[in-house]
C-alpha positions as CSV (number, residue, x, y, z in Angstrom):
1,X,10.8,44.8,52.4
2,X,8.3,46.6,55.0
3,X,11.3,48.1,56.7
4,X,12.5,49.4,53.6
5,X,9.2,51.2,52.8
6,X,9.6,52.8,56.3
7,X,12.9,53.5,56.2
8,X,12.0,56.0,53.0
9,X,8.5,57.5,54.3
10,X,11.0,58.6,57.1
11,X,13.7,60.0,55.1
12,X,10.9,61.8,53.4
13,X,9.7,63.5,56.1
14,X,12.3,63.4,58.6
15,X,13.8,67.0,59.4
16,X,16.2,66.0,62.1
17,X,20.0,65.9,60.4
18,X,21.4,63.6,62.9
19,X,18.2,61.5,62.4
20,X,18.4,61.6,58.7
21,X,22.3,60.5,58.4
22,X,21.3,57.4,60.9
23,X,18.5,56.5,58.4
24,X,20.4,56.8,55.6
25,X,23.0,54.9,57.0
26,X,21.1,52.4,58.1
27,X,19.3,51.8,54.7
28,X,22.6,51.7,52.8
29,X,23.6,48.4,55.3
30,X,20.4,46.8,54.3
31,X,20.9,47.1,50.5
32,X,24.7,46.3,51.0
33,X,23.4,42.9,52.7
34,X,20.8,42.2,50.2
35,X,23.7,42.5,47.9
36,X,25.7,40.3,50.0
37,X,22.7,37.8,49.9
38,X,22.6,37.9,46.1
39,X,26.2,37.8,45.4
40,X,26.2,34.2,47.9
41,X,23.1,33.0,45.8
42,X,25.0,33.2,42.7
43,X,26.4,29.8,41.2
44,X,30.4,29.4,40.8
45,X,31.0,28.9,37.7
């Protein structure tokens, strides 16, 4: 969750395009795999 947090005080002040894109990137891997996580946590019904 910390990384998270830093991930978006970055993107806040980060003024670097190429930077930015990597960030965003890289925060839209962690929510997909927090999704992922989720999803596998789930009971089959």
């Amino acid at each position: 969750m910390a990384i998270d947090r830093f991930i978006l005080k970055k993107l806040q002040s980060c003024t670097y395009q190429p930077m930015r894109q990597n960030l965003i990137r890289l925060f839209l891997i962690r929510i997909e795999k927090a999704w992922h996580e989720e999803e596998a946590q789930k009971p089959a019904w």
